[in-house]
C-alpha positions in Angstrom: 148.6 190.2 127.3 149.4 186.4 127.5 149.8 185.0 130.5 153.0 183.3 131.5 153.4 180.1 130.9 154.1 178.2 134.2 157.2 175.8 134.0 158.7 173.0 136.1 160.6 175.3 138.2 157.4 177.1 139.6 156.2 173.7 140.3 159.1 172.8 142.4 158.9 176.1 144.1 155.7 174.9 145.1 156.2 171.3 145.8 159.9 171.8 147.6 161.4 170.0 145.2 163.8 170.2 142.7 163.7 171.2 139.2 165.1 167.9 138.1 162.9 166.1 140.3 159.9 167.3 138.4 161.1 165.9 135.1 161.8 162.4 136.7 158.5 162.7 138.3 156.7 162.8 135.0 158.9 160.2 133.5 156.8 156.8 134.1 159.8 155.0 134.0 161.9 157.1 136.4 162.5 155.9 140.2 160.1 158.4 142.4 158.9 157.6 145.6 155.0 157.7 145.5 154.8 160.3 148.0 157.2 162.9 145.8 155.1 162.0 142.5 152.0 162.9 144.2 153.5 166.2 146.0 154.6 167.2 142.0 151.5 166.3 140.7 149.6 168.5 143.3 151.5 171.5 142.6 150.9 170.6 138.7 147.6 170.4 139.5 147.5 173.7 141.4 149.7 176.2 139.0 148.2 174.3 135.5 151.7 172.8 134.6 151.9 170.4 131.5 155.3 169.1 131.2 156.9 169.5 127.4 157.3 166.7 126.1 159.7 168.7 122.9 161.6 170.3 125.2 162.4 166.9 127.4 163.3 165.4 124.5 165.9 167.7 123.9 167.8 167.2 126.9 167.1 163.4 127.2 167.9 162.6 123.6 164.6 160.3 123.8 161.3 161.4 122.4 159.5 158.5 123.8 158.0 157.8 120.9 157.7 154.5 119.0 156.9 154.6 115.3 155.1 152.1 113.4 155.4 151.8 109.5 152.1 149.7 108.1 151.1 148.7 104.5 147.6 147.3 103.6 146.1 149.2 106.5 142.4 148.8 105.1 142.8 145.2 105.9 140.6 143.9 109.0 143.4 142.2 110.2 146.2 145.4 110.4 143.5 148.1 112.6 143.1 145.6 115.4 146.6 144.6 115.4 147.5 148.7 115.7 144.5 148.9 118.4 146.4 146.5 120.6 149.9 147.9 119.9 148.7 151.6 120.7 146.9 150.4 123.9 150.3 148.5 124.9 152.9 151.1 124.0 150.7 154.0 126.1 150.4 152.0 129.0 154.5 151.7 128.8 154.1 155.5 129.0 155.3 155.7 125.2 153.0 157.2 122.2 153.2 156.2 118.8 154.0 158.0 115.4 151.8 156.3 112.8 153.7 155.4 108.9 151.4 154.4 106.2 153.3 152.8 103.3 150.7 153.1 100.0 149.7 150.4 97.8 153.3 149.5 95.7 155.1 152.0 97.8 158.5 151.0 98.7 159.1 150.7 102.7 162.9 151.6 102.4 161.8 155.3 100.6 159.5 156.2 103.3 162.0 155.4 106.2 164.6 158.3 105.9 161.4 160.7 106.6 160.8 158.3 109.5 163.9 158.9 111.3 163.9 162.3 111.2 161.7 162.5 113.9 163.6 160.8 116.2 161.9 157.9 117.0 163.2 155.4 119.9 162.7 152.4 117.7 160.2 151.5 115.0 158.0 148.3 114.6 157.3 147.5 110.9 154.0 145.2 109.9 152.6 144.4 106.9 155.4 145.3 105.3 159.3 144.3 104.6 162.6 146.3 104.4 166.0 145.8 102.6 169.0 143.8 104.5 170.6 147.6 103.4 167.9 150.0 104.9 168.2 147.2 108.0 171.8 148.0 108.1 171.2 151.5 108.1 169.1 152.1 111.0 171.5 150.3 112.9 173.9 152.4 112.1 171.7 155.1 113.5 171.3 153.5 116.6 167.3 152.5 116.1 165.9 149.3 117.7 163.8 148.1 114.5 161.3 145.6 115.0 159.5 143.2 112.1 155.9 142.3 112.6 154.8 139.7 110.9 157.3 139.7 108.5 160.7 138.8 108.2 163.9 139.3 106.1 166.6 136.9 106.1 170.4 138.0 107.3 168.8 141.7 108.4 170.3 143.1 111.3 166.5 143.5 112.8 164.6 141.1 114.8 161.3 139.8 113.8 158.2 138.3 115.6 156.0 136.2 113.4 153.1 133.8 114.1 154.1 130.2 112.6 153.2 130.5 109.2 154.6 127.2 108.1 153.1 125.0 111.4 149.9 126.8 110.4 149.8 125.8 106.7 150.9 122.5 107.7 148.0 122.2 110.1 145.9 123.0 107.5 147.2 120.3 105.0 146.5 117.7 107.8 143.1 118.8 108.6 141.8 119.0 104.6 143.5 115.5 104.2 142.0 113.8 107.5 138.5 114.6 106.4 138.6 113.1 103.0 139.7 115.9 100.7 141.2 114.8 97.7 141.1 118.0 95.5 143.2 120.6 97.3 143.7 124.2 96.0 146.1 127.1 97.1 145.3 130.7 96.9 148.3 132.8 97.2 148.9 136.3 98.6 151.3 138.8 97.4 154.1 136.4 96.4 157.3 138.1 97.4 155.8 138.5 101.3 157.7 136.0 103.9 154.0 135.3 105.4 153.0 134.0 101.9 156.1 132.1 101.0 156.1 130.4 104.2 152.0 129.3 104.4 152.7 128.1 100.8 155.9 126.2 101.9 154.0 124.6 104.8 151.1 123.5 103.2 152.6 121.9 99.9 155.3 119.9 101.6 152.6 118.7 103.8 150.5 117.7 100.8 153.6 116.0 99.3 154.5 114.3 102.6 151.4 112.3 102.9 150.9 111.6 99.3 149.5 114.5 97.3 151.9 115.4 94.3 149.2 118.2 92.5 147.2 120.6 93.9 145.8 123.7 92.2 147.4 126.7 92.8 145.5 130.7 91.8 147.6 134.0 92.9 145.9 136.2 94.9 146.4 139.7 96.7 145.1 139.0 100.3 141.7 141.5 99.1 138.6 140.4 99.1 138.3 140.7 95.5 141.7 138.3 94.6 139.5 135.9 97.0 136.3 136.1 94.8 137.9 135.8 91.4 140.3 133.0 92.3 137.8 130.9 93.5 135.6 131.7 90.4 138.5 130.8 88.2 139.2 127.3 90.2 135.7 126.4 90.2 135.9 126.9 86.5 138.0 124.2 85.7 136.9 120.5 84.6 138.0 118.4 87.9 137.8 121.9 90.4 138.7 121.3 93.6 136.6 120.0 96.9 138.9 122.7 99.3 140.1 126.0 99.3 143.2 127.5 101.1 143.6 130.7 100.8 146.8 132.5 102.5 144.4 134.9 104.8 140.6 135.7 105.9 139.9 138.5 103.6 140.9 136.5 100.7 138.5 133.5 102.1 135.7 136.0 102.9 136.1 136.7 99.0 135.9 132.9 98.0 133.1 132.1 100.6 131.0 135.1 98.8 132.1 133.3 95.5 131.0 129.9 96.1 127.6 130.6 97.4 126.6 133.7 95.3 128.2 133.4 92.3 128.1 129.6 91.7 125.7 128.5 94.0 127.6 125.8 95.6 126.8 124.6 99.1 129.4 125.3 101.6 131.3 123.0 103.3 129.1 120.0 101.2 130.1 121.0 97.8 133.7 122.7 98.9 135.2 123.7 101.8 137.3 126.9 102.5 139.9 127.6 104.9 141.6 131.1 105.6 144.6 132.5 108.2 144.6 134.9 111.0 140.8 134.5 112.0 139.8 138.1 112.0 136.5 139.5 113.5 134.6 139.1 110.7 135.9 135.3 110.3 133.5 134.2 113.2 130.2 136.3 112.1 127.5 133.9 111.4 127.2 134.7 107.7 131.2 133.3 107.2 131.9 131.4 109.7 135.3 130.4 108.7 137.9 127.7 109.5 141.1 129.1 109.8 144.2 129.8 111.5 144.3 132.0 114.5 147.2 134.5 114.6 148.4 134.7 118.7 148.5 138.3 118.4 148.7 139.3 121.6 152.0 137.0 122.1 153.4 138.5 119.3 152.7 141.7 120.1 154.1 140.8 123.7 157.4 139.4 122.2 157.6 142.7 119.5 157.6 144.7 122.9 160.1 143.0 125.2 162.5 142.8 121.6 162.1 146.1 121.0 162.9 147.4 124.8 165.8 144.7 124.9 167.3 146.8 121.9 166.4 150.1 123.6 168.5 148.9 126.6 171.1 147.1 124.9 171.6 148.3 121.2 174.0 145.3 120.3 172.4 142.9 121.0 172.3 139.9 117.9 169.1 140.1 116.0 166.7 137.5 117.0 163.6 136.0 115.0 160.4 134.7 116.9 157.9 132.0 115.6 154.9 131.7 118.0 152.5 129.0 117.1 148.8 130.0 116.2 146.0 127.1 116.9 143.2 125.8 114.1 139.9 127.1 114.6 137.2 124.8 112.8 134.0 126.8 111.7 131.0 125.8 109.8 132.8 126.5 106.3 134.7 122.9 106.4 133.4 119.5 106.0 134.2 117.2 108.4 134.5 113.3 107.8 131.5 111.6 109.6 132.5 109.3 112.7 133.2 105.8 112.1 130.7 104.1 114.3 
C-alpha cells in the first residue's frame, strides 16, 4: 500500500503554523520572518514534505517559470550566455523552460506551444519575432524580453550589446594601424546584430575616407568563416584585414589563412571577430575582437523582465550596453614612431 503523501497542512500541524504560512514560506520572494521559515523547514524536514510546485501554481496563477526561446544553440557564444542566465534566474528562486528554434525555423510558429505552459515571461536570444507575435503576447499578459536582438516598433523590450559602437571601434582600430584593404564578412543578413555591425563599420570607413571595402556573406559558422576568407583572398588586390560579424566566423577565417593559404597572421592579414568567446583567447586563435558585456546584459534582461512582471504596461524599452575592444595576437599593429 502507498503511503500517504504528507502535505502542507501536516507540516503546519507540526510547525504551529498555518497552512498558508507554509506556502509563503517556500516562496523566496514572500515576506517570512527567519525564525517562521526555519520552524517550516524543520517540520519539512521531519515529515519529508516537498512543496508542489503544479499545484501552487494553480492557486497563484504563476508557475515561476521563465522560458527562453534560442536559435543557433551549437554556437560557443549561445551555451555560456544560457549558463549565466540559468544560474541568475535560480538564484531569483525562478527555473527556466528551455525553447530551441531549428535551423530556418520560424520563432513566431514555435511560440503558441510556448505559452501554453504558462510561463511568467519569456527571454528570446539568437532569434527575432514579428511586431504581430510581439503584439500578441502582450495581449496575453507576458513580459517578453529580446536578447541580443531587436525589432523595431515591437511592443517587447530589448537588451543588446552596442553592435554599431563595436563595429565602429573596429573601423578605427584597422584604419589607425595602417590598413588600407578592409574586408566585411557578414552574418545572417536579416539579423538586427548583423545589420547594425555592418552599419557601424562601413560608415566608419566612409567617415574617414574609405569609399570600397570588400564585402563576402556569411552565416556566423565556422565554415561561412573559412570559405569567405578563401574566396577574398582569392581575388587580385585581396585584402590586408578581415572583419567578420562574430568569433566563430573569425575562428573559420583564422583556420583559412594559415592552413589553407599559408599566409602569416597578423603580417600578411589581420582578422578581427565580435563577442570574444572562450575559444577567442586560446593560444592557437588568439583573436582581436569585440567583447560582448554579457553579464550587464543579462543584468539589464532581468531587471526589464521583472519591471514588466510587476508592472505589465509599462512602454517597451531598448538597451544598448557598450562592449570594449580586446587586441590579441591576430592583428597587426602599426610600429611606434620613435
Amino acid at each position: 500500500m502507498a503511503s500517504k503523501r504528507v502535505t502542507s497542512f501536516d507540516v503546519a500541524d507540526l510547525a504551529g503554523v498555518s497552512q498558508s504560512t507554509v506556502s509563503r514560506a517556500f516562496t523566496p520572494e514572500a515576506k517570512v520572518s527567519k525564525k517562521t521559515r526555519q520552524k517550516v523547514f524543520a517540520a519539512a524536514t521531519k515529515l519529508g514534505y516537498q512543496p508542489d510546485a503544479i499545484a501552487r501554481s494553480l492557486s497563484t496563477r504563476h508557475t515561476n517559470i521563465i522560458g527562453i526561446v534560442m536559435a543557433h544553440i551549437t554556437s560557443p557564444f549561445y551555451p555560456y550566455v544560457l549558463d549565466k542566465f540559468t544560474q541568475r534566474l535560480q538564484e531569483m528562486g525562478r527555473q527556466i523552460l528551455l525553447f530551441n528554434a531549428a535551423a530556418g525555423q520560424d520563432v513566431d510558429d514555435i511560440l503558441p506551444l510556448v505559452l501554453q505552459y504558462r510561463v511568467d515571461g519569456l527571454i528570446i536570444t539568437s532569434a527575432t519575432i514579428s511586431s504581430e507575435m510581439a503584439d500578441v503576447l502582450a495581449r496575453d499578459g507576458t513580459p517578453v524580453i529580446l536578447f541580443n536582438r531587436y525589432v523595431l516598433g515591437a511592443n517587447c523590450s530589448a537588451v543588446c550589446c552596442d553592435n554599431v559602437d563595436g563595429a565602429r571601434k573596429i573601423a578605427d582600430f584597422l584604419l589607425d594601424n595602417g590598413h588600407k584593404r578592409p574586408a566585411y564578412i557578414a552574418g545572417d543578413a536579416n539579423t538586427s546584430t548583423n545589420i547594425d555591425r555592418e552599419k557601424g563599420f562601413g560608415d566608419r570607413l566612409r567617415e574617414r575616407g574609405i569609399i570600397q571595402w570588400y564585402h563576402e556573406q556569411g552565416e556566423y559558422t565556422y565554415q561561412s568563416g573559412y570559405d569567405a576568407t578563401l574566396r577574398l583572398m582569392q581575388l587580385a588586390k585581396p585584402p590586408d584585414a578581415i572583419f567578420c560579424a562574430n568569433d566563430v566566423m573569425a575562428l573559420g577565417a583564422l583556420d583559412a589563412a594559415r592552413h589553407a593559404l599559408g599566409l602569416r597572421v597578423p603580417e600578411d592579414l589581420s582578422i578581427i571577430g565580435f563577442d570574444d568567446i572562450p575559444a577567442a583567447s586560446w593560444p592557437s586563435y588568439m583573436l582581436t575582437t569585440i567583447r560582448q558585456p554579457v553579464t550587464r546584459m543579462i543584468d539589464a534582461t532581468l531587471d526589464l523582465l521583472l519591471e514588466r512582471l510587476d508592472n505589465p504596461k509599462v512602454e517597451p524599452a531598448l538597451k544598448l550596453i557598450p562592449g570594449p575592444l580586446i587586441q590579441r595576437n591576430s592583428t597587426r599593429v602599426a610600429e611606434t614612431q620613435t
